[in-house]
N, C-alpha and C positions, 0 to 999 in steps of 0.2 A: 447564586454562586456560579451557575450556567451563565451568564452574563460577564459574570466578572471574569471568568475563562476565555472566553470570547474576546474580550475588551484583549487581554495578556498578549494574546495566540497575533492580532493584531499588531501591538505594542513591540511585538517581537519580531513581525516581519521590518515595522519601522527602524529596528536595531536593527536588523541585517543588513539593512538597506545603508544605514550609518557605519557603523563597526563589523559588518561584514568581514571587510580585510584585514582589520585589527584581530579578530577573532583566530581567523586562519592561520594565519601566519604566527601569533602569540601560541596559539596549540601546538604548530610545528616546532618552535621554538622551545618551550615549557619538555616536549617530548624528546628534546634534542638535550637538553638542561637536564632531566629526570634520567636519560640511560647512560651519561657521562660520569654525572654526580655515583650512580647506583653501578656503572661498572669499575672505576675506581674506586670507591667503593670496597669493591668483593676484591678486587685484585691486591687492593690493598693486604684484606685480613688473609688472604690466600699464602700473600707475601711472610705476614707476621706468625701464620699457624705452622707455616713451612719450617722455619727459620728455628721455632722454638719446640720442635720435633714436635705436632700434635697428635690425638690418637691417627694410627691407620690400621684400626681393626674394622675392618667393612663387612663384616658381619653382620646381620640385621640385629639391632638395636630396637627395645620395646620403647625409649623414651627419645623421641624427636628432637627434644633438645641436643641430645649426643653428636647427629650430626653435624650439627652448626657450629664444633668443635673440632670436626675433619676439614683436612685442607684441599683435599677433593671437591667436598660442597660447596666451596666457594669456587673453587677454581670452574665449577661446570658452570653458575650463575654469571658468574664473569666470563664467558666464553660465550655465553649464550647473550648477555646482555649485550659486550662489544660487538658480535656480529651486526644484531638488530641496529645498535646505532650504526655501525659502517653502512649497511643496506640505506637506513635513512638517509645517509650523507650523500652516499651515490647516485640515490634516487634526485634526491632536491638536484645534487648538479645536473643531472639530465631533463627535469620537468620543471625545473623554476618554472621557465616562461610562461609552462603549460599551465602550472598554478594559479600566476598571474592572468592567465589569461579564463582560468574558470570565474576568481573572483570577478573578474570585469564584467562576465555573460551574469554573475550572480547579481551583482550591483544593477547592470542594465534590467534585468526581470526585475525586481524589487523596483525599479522606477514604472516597469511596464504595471505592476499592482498599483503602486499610488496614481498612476494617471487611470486607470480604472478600478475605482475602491467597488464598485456593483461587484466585480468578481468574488470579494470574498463574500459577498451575501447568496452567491450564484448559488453554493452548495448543497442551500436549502433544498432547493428545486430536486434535484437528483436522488437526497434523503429522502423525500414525499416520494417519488417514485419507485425508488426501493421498497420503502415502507409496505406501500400498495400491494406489488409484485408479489412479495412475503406474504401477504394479509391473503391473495388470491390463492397461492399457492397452499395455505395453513390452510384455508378454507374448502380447495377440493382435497386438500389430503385426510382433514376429517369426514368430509362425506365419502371417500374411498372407501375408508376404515370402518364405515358404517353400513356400505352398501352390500346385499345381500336379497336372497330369497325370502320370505317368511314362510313359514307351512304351519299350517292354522286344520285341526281336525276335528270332528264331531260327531259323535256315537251315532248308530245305524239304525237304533231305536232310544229313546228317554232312558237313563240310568246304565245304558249300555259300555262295553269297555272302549275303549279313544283304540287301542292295537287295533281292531279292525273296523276303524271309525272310516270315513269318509272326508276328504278334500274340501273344506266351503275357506268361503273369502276374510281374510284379516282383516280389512277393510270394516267390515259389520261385527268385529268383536263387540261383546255388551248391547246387540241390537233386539229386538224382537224377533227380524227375520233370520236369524240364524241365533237363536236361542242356546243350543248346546254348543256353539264353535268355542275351542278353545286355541291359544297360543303352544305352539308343540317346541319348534326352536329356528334359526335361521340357517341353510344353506347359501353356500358360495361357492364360486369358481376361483379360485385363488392364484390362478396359473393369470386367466385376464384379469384380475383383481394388481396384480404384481404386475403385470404389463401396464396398465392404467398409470398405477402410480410412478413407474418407472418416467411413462410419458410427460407426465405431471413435474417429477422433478427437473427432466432435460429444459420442458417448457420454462419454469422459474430461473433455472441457467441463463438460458438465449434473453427473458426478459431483462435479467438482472445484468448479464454482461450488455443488452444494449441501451440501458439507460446509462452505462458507463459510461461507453463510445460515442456517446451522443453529449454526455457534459465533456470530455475529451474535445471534442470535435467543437463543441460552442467555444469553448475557453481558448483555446487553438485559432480560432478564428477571431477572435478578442483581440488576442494577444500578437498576434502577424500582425491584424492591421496596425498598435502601434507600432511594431518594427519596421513595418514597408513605409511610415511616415517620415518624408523630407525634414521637413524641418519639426521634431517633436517639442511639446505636445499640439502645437498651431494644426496641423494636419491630419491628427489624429481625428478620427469620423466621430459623430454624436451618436450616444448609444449603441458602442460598439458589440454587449452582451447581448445586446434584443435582436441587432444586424447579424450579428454570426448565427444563433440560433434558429433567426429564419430562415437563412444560407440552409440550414444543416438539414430543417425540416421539408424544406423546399425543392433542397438537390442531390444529399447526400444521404437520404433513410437509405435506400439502395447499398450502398457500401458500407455503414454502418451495420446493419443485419446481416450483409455477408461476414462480415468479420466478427462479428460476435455471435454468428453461427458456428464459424471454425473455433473458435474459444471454447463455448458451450459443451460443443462435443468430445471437445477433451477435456474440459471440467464432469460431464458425463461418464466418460470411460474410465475416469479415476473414479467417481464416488462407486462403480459397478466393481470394480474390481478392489476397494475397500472393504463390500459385501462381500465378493467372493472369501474375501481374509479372515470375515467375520465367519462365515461360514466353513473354511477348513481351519478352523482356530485350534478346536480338537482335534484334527487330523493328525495321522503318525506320517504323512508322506512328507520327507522333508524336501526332497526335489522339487515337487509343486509348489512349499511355500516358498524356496529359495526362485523359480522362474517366476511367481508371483511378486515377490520383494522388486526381482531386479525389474519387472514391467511397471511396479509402481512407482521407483526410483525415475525411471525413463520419460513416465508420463509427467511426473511432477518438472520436469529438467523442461519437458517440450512445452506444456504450459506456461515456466515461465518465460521460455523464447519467445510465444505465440504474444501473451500479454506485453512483452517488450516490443514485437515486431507489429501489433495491432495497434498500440498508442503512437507509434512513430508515422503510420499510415495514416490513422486519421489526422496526425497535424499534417502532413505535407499532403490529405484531401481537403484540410480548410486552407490550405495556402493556394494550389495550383487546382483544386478541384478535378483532381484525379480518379480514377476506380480503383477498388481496394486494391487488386495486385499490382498495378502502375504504382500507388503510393509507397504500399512494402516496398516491390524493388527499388523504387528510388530512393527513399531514404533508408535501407540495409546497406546499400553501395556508398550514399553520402557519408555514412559512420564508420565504414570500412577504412572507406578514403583516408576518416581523420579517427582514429580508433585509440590512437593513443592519447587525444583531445577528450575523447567522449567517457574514458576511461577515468581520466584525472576528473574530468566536470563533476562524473555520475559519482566519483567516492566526496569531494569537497561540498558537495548537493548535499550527501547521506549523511554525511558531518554534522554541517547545520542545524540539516531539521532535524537528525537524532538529540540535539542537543540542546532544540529547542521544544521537541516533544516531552524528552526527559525533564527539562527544567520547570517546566509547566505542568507537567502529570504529578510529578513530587513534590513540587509548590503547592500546587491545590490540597493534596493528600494530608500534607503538613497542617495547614489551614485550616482544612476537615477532621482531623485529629485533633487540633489542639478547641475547635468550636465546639465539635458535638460531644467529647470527651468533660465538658464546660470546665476546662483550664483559661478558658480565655472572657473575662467580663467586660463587655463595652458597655458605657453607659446609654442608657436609649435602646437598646436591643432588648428583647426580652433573654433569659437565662434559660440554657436547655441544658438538659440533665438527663441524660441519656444511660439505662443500664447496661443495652446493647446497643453500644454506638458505632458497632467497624463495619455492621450493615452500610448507615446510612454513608460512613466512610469510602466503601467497597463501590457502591453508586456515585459519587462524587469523583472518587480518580477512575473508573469508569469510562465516567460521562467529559472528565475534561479532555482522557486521551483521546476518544472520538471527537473534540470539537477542536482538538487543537493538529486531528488527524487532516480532517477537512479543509482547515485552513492552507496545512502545510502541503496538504494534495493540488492548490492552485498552484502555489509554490511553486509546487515541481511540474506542474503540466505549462507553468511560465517558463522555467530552465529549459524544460525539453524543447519546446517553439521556440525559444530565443536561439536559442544552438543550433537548429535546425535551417532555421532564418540566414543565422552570419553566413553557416556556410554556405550556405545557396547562395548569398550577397558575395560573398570571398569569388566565389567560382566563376559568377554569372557576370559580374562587375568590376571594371579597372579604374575608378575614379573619374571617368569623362565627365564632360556634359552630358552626353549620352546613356551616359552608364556611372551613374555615378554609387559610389557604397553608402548604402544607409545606416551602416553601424556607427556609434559612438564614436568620437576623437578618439576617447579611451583606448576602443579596441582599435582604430586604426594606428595609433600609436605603435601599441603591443605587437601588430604585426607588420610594421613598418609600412604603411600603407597611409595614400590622402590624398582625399578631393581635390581635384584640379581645378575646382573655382573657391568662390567665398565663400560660400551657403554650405555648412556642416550640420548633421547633428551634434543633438547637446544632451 
């Protein structure tokens, strides 16, 4: 059923790559459709409750039906719906282009996958080293948990009381040479005990953010080299997933562990001050938990600046092979530049794959309900009759959200590098010989832009 997940998660990006623009634009539409139909609508019955004196005791009422018979209730539904559509209207008249121009970055990534299908298999790679990471981490935190003193004692004569026994080694319990030793209990220092583990968790942080930044950085490097290709796909390089990954491991570990050391640290100082919350939970001081709230609010804010400003560095270190802080600033500034670009891409992006994560999560679930529930008999299958079947349901949408997370995780590490690309291509290049734009007719269209000789991309 992991398979057939897989298979969809695929199938899907192949729609978007097709019906992409159909999609976007029919949801803008349908949402344009939905608050016109539903604010006339309201204004209508506003009109007719009005007209025919209805109640206006606004008093609170025990039964909910009652207000749907004030002409108030409508009237605030209708106020509140036509705003939302005018906002839409006003928005499309100002971002059309911008619309049109995320679909086009979207269309172009979606070609950048099918000309490297190894991408979607890449994600294995980074799951295994997660896995690991975890499995290390699981692993000294049960020996943390475990470590301690033994004190082992043993009467001062045969039959003697253990209180004023003597010291011998645990080691030789049940031996000959220490015939009387018994097991007494274990000591610990709990102070380095909690230091240990604290160190323990920052290290599975730094690991785990940098097997991120390093499948960031390979896919990134994928993904630029089809866009910096002349004429696509003729130019595109052979094995561009294995090319950028030795790039990465080659010349970029450096920058990679710095950046997913500043990550770590503030994935650290939030899990520390989560303990702290855990620990004044009982507290009566409410000043502490309110500075504690607002430190946590703060750290989570700067976290996800840091993650937004760490993935934008490593693409523009597998493009220009920059150091982490050159990378940051330059692509913070490139997005500034076009902020209102980046804004429309990043919600049209979210769209998307929200919509194909949902489709596929709930699809499977369905799927999973209606087989293990055995509603459903194919012939040739064996029949499963399941008493408790939302188990095996609960693992199935699960397991497809993660597979169709991963997928849609290239996805977007394609959108981010494709955009990052144009602009750089927009900035750096006028269409010469010299300088020619490697983006799409498409997008040179969309921004009224084009190659000064024959040779375009396609």
């Amino acid at each position: 059923m992991f398979l057939i997940t897989a298979l969809i998660a695929l199938l899907w990006i192949i729609i978007m790559r097709i019906l992409g623009r159909f999609l976007i634009w029919a949801t803008i539409l349908f949402a344009v459709i939905i608050l016109g139909t539903g604010a006339g609508y309201c204004w209508y019955r506003y009109k007719m409750l009005y007209d025919v004196g209805a109640i206006t005791d606004y008093s609170f009422q025990p039964d909910i039906s009652v207000y749907f018979e004030m002409p108030t209730t409508w009237l605030i539904i209708a106020t509140v719906l036509s705003v939302a559509l005018l906002v839409i209207l006003i928005t499309l008249l100002f971002v059309r282009t911008r619309i049109a121009l995320a679909v086009a970055l979207i269309e172009e990534s979606s070609k950048a996958i099918g000309c490297i299908m190894s991408s979607l298999l890449f994600p294995i790679f980074p799951f295994v080293m997660h896995l690991l990471a975890f499995i290390l981490w699981a692993l000294v935190t049960i020996w943390l948990a475990t470590f301690g003193i033994e004190n082992c004692l043993m009467p001062r004569t045969p039959g003697g009381a253990l209180s004023d026994g003597v010291p011998c080694d645990c080691s030789k319990l049940g031996t000959d040479s220490q015939p009387g030793c018994q097991y007494i209990n274990m000591t610990r220092d709990e102070t380095r005990v909690f230091a240990m583990q604290a160190f323990n968790l920052f290290g599975f942080f730094w690991m785990s953010c940098f097997v991120s930044g390093l499948a960031d950085t390979t896919l990134a490097g994928a993904f630029a080299s089809y866009y910096w290709a002349l004429n696509k796909p003729k130019d595109v390089p052979s094995f561009p997933i294995v090319k950028s990954i030795g790039r990465a491991l080659r010349y970029h570990l450096g920058t990679i562990a710095f950046g997913s050391l500043i990550l770590a640290t503030v994935k650290f100082l939030r899990a520390m001050l989560n303990y702290l919350d855990k620990k004044l939970s009982t507290a009566k001081n409410a000043v502490a938990k309110f500075i504690l709230m607002c430190l946590k609010c703060c750290f989570w804010c700067f976290e996800a600046f840091l993650k937004f400003l760490t993935r934008n560095a490593y693409i523009m270190t597998a493009i220009y092979g920059k150091n982490f802080c050159a990378a940051a600033k330059d692509s913070f500034m490139l997005i500034m530049e076009n902020v209102l670009r980046y804004a429309v891409l990043d919600k049209v992006t979210d769209f998307l794959l929200f919509l194909g994560k949902t489709t596929i999560t709930l699809g499977m679930g369905v799927v999973a309900f209606y087989w293990f529930s055995g509603r459903w008999i194919i012939d040739g299958l064996p029949h499963i009759d399941l008493y408790y079947y939302f188990v095996p349901i609960i693992i199935v949408v699960v397991g497809a959200y993660l597979i169709a997370d991963s997928f849609f995780d290239v996805y977007e590490i394609a959108v981010d590098t494709t955009f990052l690309c144009f602009l750089e291509d927009a900035k750096q290049n006028n269409g010469t010989p010299d300088k020619p734009y490697y983006m799409s007719s498409e997008l040179q269209r969309i921004l009224g832009k084009q190659n000064q000789f024959n040779t375009q991309c396609k």
